[in-house]
The first five atom37 places (N, CA, C, CB, O) and aatype in JSON, in Angstrom:
{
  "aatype": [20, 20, 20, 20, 20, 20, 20, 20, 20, 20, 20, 20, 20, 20, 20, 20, 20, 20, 20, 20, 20, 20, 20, 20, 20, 20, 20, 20, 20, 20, 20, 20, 20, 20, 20, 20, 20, 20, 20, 20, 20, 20, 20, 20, 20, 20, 20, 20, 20, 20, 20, 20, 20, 20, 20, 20, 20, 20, 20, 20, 20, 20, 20, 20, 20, 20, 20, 20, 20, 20, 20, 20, 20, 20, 20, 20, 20, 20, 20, 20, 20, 20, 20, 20, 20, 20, 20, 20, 20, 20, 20, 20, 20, 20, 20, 20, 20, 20, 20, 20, 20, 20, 20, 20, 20, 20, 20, 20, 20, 20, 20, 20, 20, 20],
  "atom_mask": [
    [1, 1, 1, 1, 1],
    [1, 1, 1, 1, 1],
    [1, 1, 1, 1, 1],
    [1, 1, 1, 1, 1],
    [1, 1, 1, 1, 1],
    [1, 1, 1, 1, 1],
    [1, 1, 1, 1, 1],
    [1, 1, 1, 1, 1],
    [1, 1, 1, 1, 1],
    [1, 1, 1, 1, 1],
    [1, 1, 1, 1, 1],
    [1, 1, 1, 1, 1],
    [1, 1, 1, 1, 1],
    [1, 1, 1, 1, 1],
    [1, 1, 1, 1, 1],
    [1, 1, 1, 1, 1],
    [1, 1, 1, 1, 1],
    [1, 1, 1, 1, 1],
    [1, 1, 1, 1, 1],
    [1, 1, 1, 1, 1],
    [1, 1, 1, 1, 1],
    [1, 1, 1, 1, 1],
    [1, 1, 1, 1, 1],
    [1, 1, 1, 1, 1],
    [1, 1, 1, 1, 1],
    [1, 1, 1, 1, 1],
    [1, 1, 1, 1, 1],
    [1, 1, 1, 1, 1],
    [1, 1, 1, 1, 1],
    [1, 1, 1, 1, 1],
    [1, 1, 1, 1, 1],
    [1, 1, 1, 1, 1],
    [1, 1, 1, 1, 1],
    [1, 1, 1, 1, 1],
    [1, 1, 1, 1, 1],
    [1, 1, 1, 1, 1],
    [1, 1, 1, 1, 1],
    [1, 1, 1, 1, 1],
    [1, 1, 1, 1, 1],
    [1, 1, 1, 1, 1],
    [1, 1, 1, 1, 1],
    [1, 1, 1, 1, 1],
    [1, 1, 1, 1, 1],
    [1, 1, 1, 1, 1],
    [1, 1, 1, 1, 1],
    [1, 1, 1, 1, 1],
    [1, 1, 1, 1, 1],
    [1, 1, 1, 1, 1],
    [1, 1, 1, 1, 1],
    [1, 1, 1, 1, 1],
    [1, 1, 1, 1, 1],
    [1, 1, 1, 1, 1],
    [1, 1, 1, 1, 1],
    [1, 1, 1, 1, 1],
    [1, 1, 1, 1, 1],
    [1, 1, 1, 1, 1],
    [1, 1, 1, 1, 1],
    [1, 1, 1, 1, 1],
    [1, 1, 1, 1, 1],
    [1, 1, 1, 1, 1],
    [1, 1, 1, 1, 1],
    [1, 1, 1, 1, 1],
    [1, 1, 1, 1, 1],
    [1, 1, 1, 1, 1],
    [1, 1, 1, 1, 1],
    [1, 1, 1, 1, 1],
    [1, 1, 1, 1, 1],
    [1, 1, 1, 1, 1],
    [1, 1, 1, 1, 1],
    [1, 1, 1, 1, 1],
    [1, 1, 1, 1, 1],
    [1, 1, 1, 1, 1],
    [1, 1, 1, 1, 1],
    [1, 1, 1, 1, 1],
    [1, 1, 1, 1, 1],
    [1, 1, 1, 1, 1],
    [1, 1, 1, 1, 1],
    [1, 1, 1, 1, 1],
    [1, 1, 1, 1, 1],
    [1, 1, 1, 1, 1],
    [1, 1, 1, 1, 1],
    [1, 1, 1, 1, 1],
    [1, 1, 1, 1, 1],
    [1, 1, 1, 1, 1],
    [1, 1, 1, 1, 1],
    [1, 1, 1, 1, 1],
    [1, 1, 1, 1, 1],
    [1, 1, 1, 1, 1],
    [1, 1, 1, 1, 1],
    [1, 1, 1, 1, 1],
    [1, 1, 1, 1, 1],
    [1, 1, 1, 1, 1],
    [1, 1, 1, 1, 1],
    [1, 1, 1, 1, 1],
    [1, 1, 1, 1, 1],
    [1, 1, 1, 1, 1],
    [1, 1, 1, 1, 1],
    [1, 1, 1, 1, 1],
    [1, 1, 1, 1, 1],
    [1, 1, 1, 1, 1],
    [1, 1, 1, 1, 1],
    [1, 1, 1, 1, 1],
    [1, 1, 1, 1, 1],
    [1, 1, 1, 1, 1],
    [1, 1, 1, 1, 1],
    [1, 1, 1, 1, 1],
    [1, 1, 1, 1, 1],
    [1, 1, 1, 1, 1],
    [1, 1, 1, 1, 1],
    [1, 1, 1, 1, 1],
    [1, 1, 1, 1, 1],
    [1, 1, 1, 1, 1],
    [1, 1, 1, 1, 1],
    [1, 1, 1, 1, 1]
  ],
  "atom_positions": [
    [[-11.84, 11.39, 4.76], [-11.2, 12.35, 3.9], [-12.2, 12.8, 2.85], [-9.93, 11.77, 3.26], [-12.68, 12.0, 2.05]],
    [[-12.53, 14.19, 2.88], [-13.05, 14.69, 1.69], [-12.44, 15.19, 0.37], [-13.63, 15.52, 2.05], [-11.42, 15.88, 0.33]],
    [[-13.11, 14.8, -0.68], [-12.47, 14.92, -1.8], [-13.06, 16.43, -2.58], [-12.71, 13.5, -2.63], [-14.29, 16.41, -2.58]],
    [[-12.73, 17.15, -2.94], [-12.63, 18.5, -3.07], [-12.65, 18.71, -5.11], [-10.98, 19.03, -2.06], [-11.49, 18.45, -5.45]],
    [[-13.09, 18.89, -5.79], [-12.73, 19.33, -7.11], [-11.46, 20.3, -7.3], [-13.92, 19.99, -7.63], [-10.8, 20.23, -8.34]],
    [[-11.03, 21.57, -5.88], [-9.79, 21.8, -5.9], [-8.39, 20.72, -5.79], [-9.84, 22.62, -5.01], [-7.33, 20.59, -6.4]],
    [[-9.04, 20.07, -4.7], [-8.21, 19.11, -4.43], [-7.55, 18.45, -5.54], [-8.81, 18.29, -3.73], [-6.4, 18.62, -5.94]],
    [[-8.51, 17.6, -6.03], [-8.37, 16.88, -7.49], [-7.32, 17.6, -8.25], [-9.78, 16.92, -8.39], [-6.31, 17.05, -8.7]],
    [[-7.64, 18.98, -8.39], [-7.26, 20.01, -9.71], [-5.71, 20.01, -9.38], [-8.09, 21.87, -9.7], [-4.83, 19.84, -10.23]],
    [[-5.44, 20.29, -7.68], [-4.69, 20.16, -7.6], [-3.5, 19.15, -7.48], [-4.94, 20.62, -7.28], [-2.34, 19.54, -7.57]],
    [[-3.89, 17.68, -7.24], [-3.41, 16.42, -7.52], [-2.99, 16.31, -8.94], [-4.38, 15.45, -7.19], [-1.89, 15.99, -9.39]],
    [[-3.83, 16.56, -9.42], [-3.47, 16.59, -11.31], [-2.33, 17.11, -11.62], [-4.44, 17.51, -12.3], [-1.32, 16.59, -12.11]],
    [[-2.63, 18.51, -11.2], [-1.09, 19.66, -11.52], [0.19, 18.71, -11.3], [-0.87, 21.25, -10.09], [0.91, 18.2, -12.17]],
    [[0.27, 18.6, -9.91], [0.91, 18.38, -9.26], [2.36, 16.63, -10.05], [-0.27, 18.36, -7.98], [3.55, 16.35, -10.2]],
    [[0.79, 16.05, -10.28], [1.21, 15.0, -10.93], [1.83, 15.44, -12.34], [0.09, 14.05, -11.03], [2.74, 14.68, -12.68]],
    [[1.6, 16.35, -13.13], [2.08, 17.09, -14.24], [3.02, 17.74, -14.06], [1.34, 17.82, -14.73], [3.58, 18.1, -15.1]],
    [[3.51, 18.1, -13.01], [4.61, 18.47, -12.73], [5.87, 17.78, -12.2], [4.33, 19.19, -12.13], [6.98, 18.31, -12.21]],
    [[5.65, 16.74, -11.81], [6.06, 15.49, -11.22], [6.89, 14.43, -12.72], [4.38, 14.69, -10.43], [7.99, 13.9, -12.84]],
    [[5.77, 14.53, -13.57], [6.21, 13.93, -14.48], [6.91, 14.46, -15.39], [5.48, 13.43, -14.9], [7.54, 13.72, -16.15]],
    [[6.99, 15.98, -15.55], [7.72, 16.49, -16.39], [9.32, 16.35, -16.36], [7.33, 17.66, -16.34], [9.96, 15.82, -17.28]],
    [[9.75, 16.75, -15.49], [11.41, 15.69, -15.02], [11.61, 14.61, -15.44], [11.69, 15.21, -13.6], [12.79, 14.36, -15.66]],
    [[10.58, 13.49, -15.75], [10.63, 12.09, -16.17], [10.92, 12.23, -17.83], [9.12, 11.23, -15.74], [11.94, 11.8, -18.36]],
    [[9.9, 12.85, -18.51], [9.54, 13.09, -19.37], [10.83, 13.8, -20.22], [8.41, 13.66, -19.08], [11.33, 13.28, -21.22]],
    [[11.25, 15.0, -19.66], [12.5, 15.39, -20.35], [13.63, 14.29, -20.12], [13.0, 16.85, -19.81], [14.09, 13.68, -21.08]],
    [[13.97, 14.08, -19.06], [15.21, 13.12, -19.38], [14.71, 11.96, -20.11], [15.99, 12.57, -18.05], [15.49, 11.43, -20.89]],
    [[13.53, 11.49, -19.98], [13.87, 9.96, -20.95], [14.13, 10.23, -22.29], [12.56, 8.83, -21.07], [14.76, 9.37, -22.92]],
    [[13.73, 11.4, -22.94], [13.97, 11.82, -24.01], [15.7, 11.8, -24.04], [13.2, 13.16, -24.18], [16.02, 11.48, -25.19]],
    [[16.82, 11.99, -23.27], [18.1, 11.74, -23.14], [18.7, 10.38, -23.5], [18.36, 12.03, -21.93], [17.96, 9.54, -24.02]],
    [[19.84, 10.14, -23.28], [20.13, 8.6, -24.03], [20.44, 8.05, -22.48], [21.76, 8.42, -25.48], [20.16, 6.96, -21.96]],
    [[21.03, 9.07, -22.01], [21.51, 8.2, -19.98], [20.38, 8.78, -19.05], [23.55, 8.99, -18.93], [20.55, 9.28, -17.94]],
    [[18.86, 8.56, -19.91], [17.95, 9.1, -18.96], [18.07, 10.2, -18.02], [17.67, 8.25, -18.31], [17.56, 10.11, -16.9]],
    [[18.9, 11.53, -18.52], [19.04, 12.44, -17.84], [19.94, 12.72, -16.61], [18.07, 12.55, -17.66], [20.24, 13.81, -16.13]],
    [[20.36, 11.34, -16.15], [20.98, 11.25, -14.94], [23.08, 11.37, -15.38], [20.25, 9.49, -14.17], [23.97, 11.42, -14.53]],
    [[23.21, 11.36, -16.49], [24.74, 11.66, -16.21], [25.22, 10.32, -16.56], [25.2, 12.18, -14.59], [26.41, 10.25, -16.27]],
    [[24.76, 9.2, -17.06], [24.98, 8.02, -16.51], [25.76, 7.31, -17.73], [23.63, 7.33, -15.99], [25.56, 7.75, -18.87]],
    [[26.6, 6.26, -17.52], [26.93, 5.62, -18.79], [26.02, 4.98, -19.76], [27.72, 4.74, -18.51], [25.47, 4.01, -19.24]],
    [[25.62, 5.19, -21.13], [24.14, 5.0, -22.14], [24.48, 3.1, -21.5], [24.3, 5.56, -24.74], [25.52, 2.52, -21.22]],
    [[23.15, 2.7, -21.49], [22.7, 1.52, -21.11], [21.3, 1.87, -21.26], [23.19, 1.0, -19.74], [20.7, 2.95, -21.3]],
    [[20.82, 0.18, -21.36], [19.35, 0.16, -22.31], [18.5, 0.71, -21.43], [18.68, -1.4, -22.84], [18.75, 0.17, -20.35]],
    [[17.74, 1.39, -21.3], [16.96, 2.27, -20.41], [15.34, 1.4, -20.98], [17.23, 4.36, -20.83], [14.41, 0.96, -20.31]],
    [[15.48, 1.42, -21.97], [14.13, 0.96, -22.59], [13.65, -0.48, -22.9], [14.06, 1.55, -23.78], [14.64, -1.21, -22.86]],
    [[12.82, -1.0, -23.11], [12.35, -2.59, -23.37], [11.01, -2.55, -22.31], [13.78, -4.01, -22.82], [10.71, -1.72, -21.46]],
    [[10.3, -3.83, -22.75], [8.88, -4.36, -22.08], [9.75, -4.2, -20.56], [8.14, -6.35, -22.67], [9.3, -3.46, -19.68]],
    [[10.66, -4.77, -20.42], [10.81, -5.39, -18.82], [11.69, -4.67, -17.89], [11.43, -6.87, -18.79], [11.95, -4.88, -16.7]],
    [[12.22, -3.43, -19.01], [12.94, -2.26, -17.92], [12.38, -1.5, -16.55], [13.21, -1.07, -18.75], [11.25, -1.03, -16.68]],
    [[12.86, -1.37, -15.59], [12.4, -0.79, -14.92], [12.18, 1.33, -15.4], [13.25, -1.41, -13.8], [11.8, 2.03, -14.46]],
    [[12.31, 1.69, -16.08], [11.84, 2.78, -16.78], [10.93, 2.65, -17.58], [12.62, 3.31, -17.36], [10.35, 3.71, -17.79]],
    [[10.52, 1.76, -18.14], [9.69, 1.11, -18.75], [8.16, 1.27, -17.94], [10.28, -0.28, -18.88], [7.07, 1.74, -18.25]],
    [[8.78, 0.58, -16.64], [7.28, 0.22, -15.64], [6.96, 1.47, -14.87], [7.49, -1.15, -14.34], [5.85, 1.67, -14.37]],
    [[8.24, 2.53, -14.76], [7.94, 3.6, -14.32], [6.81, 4.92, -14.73], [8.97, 3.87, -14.33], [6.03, 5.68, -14.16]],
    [[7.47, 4.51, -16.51], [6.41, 5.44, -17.2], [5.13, 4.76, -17.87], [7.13, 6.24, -18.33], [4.77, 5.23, -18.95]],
    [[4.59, 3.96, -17.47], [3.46, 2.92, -17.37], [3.01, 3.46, -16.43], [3.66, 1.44, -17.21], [2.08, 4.22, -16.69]],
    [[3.39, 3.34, -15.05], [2.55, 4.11, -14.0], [2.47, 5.69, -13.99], [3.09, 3.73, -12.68], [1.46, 6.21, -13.52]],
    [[3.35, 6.36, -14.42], [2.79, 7.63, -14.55], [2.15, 7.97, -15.31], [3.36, 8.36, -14.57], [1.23, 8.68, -14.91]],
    [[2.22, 7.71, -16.8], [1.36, 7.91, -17.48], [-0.25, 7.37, -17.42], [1.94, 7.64, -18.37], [-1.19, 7.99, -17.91]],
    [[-0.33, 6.21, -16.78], [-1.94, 5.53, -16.11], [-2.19, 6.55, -15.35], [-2.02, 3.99, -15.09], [-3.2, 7.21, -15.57]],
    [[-1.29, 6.89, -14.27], [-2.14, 7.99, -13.35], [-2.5, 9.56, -14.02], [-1.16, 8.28, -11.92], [-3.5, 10.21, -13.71]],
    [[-1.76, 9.88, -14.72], [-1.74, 10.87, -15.46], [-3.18, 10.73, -16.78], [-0.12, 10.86, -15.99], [-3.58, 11.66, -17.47]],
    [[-3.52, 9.78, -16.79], [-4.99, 9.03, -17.49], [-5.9, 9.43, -16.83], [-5.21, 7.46, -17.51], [-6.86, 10.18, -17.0]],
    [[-5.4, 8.71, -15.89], [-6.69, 8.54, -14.8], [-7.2, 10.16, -14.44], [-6.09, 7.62, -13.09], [-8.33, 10.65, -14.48]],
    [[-6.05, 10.71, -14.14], [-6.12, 12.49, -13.65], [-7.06, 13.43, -15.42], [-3.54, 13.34, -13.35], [-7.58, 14.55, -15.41]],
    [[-7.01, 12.9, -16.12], [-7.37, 13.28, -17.43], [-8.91, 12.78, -17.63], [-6.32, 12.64, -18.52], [-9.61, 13.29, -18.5]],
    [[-9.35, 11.82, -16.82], [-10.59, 11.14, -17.47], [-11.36, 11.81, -16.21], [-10.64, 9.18, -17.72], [-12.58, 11.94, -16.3]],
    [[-10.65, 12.29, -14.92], [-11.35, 12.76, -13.56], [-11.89, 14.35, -14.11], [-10.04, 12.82, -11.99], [-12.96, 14.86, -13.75]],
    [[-10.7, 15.1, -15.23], [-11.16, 16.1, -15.15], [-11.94, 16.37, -16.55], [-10.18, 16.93, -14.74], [-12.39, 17.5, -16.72]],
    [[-12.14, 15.33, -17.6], [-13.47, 15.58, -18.42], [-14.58, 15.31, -17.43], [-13.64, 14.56, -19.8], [-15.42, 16.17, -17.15]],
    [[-14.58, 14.13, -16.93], [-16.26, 14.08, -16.0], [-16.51, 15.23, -15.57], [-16.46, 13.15, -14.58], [-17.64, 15.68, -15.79]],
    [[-15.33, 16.21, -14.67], [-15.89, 17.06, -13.97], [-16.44, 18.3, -15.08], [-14.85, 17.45, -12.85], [-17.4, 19.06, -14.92]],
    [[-15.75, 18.25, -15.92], [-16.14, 19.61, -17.04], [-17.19, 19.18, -17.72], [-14.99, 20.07, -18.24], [-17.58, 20.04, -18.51]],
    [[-18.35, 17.35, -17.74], [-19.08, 17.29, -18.21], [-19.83, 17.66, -17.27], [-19.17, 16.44, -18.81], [-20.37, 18.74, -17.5]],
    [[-20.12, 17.11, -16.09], [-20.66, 17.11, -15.16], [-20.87, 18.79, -14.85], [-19.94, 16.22, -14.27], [-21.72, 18.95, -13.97]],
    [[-20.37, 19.9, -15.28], [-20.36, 21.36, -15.24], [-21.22, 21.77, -16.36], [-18.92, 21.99, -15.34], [-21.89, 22.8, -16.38]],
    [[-21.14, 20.7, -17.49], [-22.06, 21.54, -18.29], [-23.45, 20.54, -18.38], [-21.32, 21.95, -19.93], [-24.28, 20.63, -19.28]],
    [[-23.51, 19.52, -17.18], [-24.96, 19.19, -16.87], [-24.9, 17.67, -17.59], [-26.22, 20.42, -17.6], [-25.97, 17.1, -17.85]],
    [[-24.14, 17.3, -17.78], [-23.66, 16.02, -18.96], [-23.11, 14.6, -18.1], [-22.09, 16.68, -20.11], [-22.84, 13.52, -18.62]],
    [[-23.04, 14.93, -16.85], [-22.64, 13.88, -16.02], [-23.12, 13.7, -14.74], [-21.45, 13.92, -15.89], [-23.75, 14.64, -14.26]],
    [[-22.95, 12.53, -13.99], [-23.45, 13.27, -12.79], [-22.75, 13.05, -11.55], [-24.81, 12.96, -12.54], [-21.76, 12.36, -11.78]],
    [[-22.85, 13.37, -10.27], [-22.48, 13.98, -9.4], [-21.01, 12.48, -9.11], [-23.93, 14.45, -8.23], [-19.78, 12.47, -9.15]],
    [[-22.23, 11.32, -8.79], [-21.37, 10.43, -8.52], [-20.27, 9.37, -9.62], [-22.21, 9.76, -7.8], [-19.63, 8.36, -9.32]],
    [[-20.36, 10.04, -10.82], [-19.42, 9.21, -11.99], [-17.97, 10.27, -11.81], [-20.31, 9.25, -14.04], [-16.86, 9.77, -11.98]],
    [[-18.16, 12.16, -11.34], [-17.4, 12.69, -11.07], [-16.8, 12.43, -9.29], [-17.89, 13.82, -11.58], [-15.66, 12.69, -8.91]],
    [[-17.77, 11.95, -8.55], [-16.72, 11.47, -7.14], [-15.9, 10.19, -7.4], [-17.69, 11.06, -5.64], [-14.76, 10.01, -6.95]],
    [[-16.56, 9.33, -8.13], [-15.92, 7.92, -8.18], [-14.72, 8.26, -9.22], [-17.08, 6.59, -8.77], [-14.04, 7.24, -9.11]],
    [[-14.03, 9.1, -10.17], [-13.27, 9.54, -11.19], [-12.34, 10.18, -10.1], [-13.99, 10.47, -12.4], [-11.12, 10.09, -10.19]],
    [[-12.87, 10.73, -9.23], [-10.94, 11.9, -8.39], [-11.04, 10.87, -7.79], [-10.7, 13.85, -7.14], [-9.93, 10.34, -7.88]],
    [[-11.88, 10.06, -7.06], [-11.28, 9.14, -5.95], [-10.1, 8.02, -6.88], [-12.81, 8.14, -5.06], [-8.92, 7.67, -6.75]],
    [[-10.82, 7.84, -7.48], [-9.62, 6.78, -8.32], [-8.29, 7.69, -8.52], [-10.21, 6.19, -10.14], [-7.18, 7.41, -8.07]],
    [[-8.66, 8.99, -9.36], [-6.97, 9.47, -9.55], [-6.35, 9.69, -8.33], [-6.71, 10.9, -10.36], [-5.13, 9.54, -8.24]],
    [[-7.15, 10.07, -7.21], [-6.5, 10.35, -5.77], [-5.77, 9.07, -5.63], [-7.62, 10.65, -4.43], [-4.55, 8.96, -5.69]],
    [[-6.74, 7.97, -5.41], [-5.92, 7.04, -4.95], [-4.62, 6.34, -6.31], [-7.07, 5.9, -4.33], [-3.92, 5.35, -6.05]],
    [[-4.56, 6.99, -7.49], [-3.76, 6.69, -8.48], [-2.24, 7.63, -7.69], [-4.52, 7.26, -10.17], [-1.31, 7.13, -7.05]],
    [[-2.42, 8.77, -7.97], [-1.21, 9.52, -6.93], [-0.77, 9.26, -6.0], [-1.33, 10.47, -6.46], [0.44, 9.21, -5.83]],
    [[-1.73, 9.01, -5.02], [-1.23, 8.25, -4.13], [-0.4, 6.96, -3.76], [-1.9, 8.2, -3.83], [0.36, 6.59, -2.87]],
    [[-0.86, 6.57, -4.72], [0.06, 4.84, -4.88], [1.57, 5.43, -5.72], [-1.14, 3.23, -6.35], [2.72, 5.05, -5.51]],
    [[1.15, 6.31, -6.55], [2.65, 6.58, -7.64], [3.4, 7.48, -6.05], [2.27, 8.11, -9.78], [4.57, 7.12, -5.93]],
    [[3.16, 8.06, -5.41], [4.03, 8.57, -4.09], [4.61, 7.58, -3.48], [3.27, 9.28, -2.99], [5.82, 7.44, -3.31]],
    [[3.54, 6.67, -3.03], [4.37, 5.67, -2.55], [5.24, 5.03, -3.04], [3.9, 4.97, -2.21], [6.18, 4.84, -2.26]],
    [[5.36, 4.54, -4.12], [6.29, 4.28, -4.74], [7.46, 4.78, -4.55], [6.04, 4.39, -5.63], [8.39, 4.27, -3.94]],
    [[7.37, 6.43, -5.45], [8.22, 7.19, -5.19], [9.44, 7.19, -4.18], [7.6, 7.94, -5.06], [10.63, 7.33, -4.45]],
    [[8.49, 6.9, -2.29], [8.79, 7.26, -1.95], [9.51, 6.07, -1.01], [8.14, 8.13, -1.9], [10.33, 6.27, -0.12]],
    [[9.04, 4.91, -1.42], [9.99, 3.75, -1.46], [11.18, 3.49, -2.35], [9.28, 2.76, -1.67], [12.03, 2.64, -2.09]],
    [[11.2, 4.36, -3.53], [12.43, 3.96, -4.73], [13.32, 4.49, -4.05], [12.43, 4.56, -6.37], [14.39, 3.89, -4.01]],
    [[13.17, 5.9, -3.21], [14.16, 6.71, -2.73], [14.41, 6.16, -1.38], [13.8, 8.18, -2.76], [15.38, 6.58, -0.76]],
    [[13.78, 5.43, -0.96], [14.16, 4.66, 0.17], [15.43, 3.8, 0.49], [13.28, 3.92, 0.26], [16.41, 3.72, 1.23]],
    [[14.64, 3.1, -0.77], [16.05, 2.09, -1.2], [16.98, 2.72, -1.85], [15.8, 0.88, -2.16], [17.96, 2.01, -1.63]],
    [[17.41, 3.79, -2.64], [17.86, 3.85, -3.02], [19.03, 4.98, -1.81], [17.18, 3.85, -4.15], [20.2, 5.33, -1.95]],
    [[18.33, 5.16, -1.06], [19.25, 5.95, 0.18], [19.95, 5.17, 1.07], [18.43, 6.79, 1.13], [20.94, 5.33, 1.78]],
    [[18.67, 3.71, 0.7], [19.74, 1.88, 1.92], [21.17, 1.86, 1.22], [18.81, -0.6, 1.48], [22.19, 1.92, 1.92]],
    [[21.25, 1.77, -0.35], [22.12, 1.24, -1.35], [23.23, 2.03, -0.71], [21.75, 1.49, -3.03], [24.22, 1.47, -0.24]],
    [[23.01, 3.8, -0.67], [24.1, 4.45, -0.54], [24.71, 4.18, 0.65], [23.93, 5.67, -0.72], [25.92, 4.44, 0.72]],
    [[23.96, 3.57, 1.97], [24.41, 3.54, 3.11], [25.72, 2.59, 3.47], [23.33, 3.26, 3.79], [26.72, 2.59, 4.18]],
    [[24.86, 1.61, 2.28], [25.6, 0.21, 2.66], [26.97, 0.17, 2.93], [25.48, -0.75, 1.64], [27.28, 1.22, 2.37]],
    [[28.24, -0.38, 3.48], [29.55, -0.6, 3.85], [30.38, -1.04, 2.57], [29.58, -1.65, 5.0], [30.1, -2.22, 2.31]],
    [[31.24, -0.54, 1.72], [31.5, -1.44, 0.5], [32.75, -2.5, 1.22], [32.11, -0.38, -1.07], [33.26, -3.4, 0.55]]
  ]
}
């Protein structure tokens, strides 16, 4: 797999857009979802660990695209900007998976027989 500076640019967005949904509802008291208020927040919540990982990847996507804008004005070099998207790539990538396991389970839950 080649890694692309569009690519990247576009992983970033993408992830910025991803998180913005997160971002407005936690600002809510039932995290946006409709839900009866319950503690959403603390070290050991699972919303907690959610926006820990987005916001790391959302880091990571932030530190990929100063290298590349140093590295443009001659200030970095080639391989501190490949080793920077590969990490946020593989940062997105892991927050998808996730993703795309929460909704997994969370589609088993609905299946289940009460």
């Amino acid at each position: 797999m080649t890694i692309t500076a569009t690519g990247a640019a576009n992983a970033y967005a993408a992830a910025q857009r991803l998180t913005k949904p997160i971002a407005d509802a936690a600002g809510k008291a039932d995290g946006g979802l409709g839900l009866p208020s319950a503690p959403m927040s603390g070290p050991g919540s699972f919303g907690a660990m959610v926006e820990k990982a987005v916001t790391g990847t959302l880091d990571t996507g932030r530190v990929a695209e100063s290298k590349a804008m140093a590295m443009a004005e001659g200030k970095a070099s080639i391989v501190d900007v490949v080793t920077a998207v590969a990490e946020t790539e593989l940062a997105v990538e892991t927050l998808v998976t996730v993703r795309d396991k929460v909704i997994s389970a969370y589609k088993d839950i609905l299946n289940m027989p009460i």
